[in-house]
C-alpha positions in Angstrom: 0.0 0.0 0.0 1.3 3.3 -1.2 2.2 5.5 2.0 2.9 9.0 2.8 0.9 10.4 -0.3 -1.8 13.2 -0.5 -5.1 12.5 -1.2 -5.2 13.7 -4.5 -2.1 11.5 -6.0 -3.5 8.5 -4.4 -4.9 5.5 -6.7 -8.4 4.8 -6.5 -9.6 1.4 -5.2 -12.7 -0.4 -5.9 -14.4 -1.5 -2.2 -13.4 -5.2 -3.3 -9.8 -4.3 -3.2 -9.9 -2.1 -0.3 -11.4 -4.8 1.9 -8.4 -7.5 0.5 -6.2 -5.0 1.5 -7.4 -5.1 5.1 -7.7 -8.7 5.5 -4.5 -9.3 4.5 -2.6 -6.6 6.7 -4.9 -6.8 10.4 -3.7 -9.2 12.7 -5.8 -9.8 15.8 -4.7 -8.8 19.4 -2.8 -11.6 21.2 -4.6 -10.9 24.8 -7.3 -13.5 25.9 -9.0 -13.6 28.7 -11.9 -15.9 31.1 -14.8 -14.6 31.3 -17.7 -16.1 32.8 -21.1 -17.6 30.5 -23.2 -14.8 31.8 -21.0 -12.0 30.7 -19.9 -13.7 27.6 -22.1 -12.3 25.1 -21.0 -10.9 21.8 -17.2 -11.4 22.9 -15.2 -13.0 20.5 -14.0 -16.8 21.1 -10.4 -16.9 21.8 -10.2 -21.2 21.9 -12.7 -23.9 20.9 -15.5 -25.3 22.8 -15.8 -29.3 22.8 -18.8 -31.4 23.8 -17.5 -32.7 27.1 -20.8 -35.1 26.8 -23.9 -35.9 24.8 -26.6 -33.7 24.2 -29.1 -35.0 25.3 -27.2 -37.2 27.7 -29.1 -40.1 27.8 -32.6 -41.0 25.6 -35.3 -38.6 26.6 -39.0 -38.4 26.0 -39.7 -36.2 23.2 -43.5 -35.8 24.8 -45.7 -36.0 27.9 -47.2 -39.4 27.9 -46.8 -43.6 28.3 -43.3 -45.2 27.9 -43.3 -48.8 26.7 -41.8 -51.3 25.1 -42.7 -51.8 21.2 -42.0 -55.6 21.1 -44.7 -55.8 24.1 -47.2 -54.3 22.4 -47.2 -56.8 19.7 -47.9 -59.7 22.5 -51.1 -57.2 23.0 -53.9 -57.9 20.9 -56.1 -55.1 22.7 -52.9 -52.7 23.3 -53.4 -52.3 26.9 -51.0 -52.1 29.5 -50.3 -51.6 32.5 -49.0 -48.5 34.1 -46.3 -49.1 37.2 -44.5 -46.0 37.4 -43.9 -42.3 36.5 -41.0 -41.0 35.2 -40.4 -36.9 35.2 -37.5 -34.5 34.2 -34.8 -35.1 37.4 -37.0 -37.9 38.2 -35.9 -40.7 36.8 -37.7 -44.4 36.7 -34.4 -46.7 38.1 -36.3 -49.4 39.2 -36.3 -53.0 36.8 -39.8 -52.9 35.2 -41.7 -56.1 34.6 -42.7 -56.9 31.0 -45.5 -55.5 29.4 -45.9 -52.8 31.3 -46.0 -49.2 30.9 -44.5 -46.3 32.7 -46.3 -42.4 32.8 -43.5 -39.9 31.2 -42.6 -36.7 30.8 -41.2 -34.3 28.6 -36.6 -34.6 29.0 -37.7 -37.2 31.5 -35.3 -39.9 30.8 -36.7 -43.4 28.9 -36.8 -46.2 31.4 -34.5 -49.2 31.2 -35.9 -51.4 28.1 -38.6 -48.9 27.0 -38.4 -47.4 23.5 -41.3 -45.8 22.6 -43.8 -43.2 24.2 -47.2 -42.5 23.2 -48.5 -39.2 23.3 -51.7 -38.5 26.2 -53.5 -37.1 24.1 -53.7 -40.7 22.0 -54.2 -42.6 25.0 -57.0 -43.7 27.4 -56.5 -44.8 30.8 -59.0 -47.7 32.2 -58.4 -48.7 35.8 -54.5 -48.1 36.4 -53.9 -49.4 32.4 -53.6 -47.6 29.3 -55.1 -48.0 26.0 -52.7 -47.3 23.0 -53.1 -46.1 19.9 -52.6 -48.5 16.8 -49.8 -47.6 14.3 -46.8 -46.2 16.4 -43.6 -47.1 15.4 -40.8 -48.2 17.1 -39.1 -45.2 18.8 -41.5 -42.8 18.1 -41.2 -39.6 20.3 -38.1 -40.7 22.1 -35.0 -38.6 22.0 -31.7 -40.1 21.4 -28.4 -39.2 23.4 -26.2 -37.5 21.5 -28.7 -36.4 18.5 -27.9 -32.8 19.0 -24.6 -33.4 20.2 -22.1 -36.2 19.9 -19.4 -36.4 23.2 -16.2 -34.4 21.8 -17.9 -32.6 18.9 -16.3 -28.9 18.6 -19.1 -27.1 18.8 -18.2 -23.5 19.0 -14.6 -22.3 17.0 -12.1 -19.5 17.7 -13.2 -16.1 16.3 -16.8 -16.3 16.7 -19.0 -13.6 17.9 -21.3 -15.4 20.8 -24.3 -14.8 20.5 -27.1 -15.9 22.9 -27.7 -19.1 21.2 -23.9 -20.0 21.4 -23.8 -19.3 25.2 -27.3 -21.8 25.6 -25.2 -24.6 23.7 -22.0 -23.8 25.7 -24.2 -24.1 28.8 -26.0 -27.0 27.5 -22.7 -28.5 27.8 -21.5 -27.8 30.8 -19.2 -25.5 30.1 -19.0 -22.5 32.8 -16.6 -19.7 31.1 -14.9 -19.6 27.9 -11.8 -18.2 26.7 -12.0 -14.8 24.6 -10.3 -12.1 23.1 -9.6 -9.0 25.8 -11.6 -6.2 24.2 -9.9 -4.1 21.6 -9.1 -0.6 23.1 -9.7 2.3 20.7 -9.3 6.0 21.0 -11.6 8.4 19.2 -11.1 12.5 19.0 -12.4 15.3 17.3 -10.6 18.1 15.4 -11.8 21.4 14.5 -12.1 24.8 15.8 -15.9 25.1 14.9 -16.9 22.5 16.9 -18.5 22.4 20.0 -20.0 19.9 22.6 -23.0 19.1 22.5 -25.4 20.4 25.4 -23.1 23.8 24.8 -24.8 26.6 23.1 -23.5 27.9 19.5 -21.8 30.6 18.3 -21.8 32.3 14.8 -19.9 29.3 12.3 -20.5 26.5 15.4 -21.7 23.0 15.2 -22.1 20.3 17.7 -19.5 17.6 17.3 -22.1 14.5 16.0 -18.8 12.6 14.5 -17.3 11.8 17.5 -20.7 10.5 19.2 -21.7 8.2 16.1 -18.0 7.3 16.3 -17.9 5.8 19.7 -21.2 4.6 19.5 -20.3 2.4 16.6 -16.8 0.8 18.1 -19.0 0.0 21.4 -21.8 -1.8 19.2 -18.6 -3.7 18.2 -17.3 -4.9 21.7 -14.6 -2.4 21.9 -13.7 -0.2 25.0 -13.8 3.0 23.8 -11.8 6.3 25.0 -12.9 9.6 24.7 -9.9 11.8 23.8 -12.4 14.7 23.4 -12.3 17.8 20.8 -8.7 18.3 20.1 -7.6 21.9 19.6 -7.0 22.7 15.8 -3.2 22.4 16.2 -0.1 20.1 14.5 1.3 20.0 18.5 -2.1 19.3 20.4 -2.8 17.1 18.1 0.4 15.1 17.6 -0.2 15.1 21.7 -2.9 13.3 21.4 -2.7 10.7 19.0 1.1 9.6 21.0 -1.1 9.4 24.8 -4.0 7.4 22.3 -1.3 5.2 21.3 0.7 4.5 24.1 -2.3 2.0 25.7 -4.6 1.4 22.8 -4.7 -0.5 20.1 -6.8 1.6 17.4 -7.4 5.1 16.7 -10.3 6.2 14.9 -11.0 10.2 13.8 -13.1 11.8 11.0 -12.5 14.7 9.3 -9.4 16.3 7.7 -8.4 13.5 4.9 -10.0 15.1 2.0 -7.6 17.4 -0.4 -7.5 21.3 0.4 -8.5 20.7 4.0 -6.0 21.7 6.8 -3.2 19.2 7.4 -2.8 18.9 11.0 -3.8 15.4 11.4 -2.4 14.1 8.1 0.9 15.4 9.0 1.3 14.7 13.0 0.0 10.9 11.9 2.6 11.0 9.1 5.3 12.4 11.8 4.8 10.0 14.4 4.3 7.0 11.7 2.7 6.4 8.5 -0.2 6.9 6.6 -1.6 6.0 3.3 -4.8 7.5 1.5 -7.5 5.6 0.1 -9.3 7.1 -2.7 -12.2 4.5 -3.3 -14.3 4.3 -5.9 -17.7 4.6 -3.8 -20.3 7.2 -3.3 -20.4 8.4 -0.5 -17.3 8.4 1.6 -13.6 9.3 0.2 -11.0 9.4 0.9 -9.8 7.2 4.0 -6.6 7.5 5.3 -5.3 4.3 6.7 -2.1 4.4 8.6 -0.2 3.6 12.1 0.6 6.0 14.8 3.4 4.3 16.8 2.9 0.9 15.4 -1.2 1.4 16.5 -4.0 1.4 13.7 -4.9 4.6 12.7 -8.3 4.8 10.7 -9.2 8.6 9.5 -13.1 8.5 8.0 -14.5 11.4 6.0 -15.9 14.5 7.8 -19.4 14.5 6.5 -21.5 12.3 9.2 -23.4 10.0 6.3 -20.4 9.3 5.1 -18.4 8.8 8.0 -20.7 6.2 9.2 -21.4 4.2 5.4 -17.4 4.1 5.2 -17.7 2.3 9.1 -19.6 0.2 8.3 -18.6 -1.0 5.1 -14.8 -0.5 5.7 -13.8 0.3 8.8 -16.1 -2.4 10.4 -14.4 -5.5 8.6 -10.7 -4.3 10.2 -11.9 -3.4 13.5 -13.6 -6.8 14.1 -10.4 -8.6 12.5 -8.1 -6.7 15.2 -10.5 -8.4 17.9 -10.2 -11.8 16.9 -13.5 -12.2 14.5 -13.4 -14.3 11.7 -16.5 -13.5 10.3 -16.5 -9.9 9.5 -18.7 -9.6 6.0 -22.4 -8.3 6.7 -25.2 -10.8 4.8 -27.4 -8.5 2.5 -31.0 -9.5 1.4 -32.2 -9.5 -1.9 -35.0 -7.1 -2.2 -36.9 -5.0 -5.0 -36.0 -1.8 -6.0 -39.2 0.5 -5.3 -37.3 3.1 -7.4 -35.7 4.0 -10.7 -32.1 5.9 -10.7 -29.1 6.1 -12.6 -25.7 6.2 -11.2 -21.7 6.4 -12.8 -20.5 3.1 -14.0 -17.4 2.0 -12.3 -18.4 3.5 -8.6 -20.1 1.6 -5.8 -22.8 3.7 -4.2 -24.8 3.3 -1.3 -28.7 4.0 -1.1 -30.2 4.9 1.9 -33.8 2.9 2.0 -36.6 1.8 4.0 -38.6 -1.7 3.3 -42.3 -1.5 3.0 -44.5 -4.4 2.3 -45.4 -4.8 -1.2 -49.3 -5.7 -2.2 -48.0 -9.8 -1.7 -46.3 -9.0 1.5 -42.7 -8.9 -0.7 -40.1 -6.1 1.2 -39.8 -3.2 -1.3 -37.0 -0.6 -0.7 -37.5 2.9 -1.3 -35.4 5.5 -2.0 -34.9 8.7 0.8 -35.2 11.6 -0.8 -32.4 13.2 0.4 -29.5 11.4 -0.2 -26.6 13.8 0.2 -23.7 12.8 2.7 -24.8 15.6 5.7 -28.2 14.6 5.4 -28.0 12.5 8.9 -31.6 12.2 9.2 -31.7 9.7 5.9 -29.9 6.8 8.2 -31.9 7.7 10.9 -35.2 7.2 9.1 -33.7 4.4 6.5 -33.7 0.7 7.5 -30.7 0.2 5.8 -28.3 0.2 2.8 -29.0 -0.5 -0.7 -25.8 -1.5 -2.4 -25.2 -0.9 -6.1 -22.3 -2.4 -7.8 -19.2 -0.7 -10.1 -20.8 -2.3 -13.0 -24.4 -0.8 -12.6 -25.1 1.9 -14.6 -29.2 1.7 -14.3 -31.6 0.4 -11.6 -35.0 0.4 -12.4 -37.9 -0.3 -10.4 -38.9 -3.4 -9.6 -35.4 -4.7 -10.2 -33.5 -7.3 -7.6 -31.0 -5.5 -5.3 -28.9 -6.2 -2.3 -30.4 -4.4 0.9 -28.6 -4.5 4.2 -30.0 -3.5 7.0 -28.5 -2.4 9.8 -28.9 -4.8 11.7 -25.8 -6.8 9.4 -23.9 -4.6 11.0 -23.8 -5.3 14.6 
């Protein structure tokens, strides 16, 4: 990757090869740490989790009803047997049973030595301490085996994976009581620029409230990571170079907005460039260039563009994928739908743009996107109201309504 360039001399990349370049240069944090099941979620698996036994661990019923044996009931010409026990989750039946009988079961309650089968109540009748099956069960029917969800010593759960709650039932499901994961990846995020202010502050004549650095933070926590707040950093090569060597001395990202583009003042560019390196991405999408990547003291520096749409588009799309990388994910591509275009537009052949849409139900209940309005890149209000981002390809030049397009919402991008 070229370094040390200005914007304007700097090649443009199409997303594709952007996000190549990323995978191939982040390299996760080393640090892992125990944390316990209950505080585990969306942490990022540091070690795989094995099956230490079955699941289920023994054959369970699948229903509430009457446990039998299926070669009995073939002795049975009237399919009646006789009930001798009851057999309930934690309660199991250990006594021997005599043959031909039947035991009253439960749902998870564990099958009774040499019973195979269990009727469901509903099918059943009970006349004076027996019960009257119904004809044509098969062998086995509603019984759970041991191991069908599980085997003993399956992997279950692999290194980089974001847990989710459904992860940390099956981990529990095992037995397991904490997992190893990765620490959380510490990043630093400050704001530049004499005009702006915090918010809850009143304004002044050429003042705006600093929304960057709020979105900013927001977004890295929605990933996991600890986030410092370095603050508004006075307009200045020495207050800022100040900051970005404390941001780097004890984290390991640094994320600011504003100040990449060509014409703008330099301070940032040139104290990143002082105190290591930094290249500039001109990409080939709409909105959102340029983005300088870099390293301040050996720490990943990520510099978005200063408009707020298209600060948080390029986070999403770019930034995302090499912030989840540096804490351990392997999975770090958002899953877009296929949905209709409730639009027509035209757009310049070899850039990828973004769309800001909402989904309404079509007359056959079919998601429809539709256009915002207003799609310029201060427009902050068009993510607030879209559901998402419609994602047209380099090699689009038309989209007309009713057309198949990818849509993804933001909930891809947690």
């Amino acid at each position: 990757m070229p370094e040390n360039r200005s914007p304007a001399d700097a090649p443009v990349m199409t997303l594709a090869e952007a996000l190549k370049a990323l995978a191939g240069s982040v390299r996760p944090i080393a640090d892992h740490e125990q944390v316990p099941l209950a505080h585990a979620l969306d942490r990022i698996l540091a070690e795989d989790v094995r099956a230490g036994h079955a699941v289920p661990p023994h054959d369970n019923a699948a229903v509430d009803g009457y446990a039998f044996a299926a070669a009995d009931l073939v002795q049975q010409t009237d399919r009646r047997l006789k009930v001798v026990d009851r057999a309930a989750a934690g309660h199991p039946v250990v006594a021997a049973l005599p043959p031909g009988t039947a035991v009253r079961i439960f749902t998870g309650a564990p099958m009774p030595a040499g019973l195979d089968t269990v009727a469901m109540q509903e099918d059943c009748r009970l006349e004076e301490g027996h019960v009257l099956l119904p004809a044509g069960l098969k062998a086995g029917a509603n019984r759970r085996r041991a191991g069908e969800d599980v085997r003993e010593g399956t992997i279950v759960l692999k290194p980089g994976r974001r847990l989710r709650a459904q992860d940390i039932g099956l981990a529990a499901a095992l037995g397991v009581g904490s997992v190893r994961v990765f620490r959380r990846l510490r990043a630093a995020v400050f704001s530049t620029g004499d005009e702006l202010k915090e918010p809850g502050t009143p304004l002044q004549a050429g003042e705006i409230h600093d929304a960057n650095r709020f979105a900013l933070m927001a977004l890295l926590s929605g990933l996991g990571c600890t986030v410092s707040d370095l603050g508004i950093i006075a307009d200045r090569e020495r207050a800022i170079r100040a900051a970005l060597a404390q941001a780097a001395a004890d984290h390991d990202l640094i994320v600011t907005s504003g100040g990449m583009s060509v014409g703008e003042e330099d301070h940032v560019k040139a104290a990143v460039r002082e105190l290591g390196r930094l290249a500039f991405w001109r990409l080939a999408i709409k909105p959102g260039r340029p983005i300088g990547i870099g390293a301040v003291s050996g720490v990943p520096f990520i510099g978005l563009p200063g408009n707020p749409v298209a600060m948080i588009v390029t986070f999403l799309r770019i930034a995302r994928p090499l912030v989840l990388g540096l804490a351990g994910a392997t999975e770090t591509a958002p899953t877009a739908w296929r949905v209709r275009a409730g639009f027509a537009e035209r757009k310049k052949v070899g850039r990828r743009e973004w769309v800001r849409a909402r989904l309404v139900a079509g007359a056959e209940g079919e998601p429809i996107a539709h256009r915002f309005p207003q799609q310029g890149s201060g427009i902050l209000t068009s993510l607030v109201e879209a559901d998402g981002l419609i994602e047209l390809p380099e090699d689009l030049e038309q989209v007309s309504e009713g057309d198949r397009v990818d849509f993804y919402p933001f909930s891809a991008f947690r």
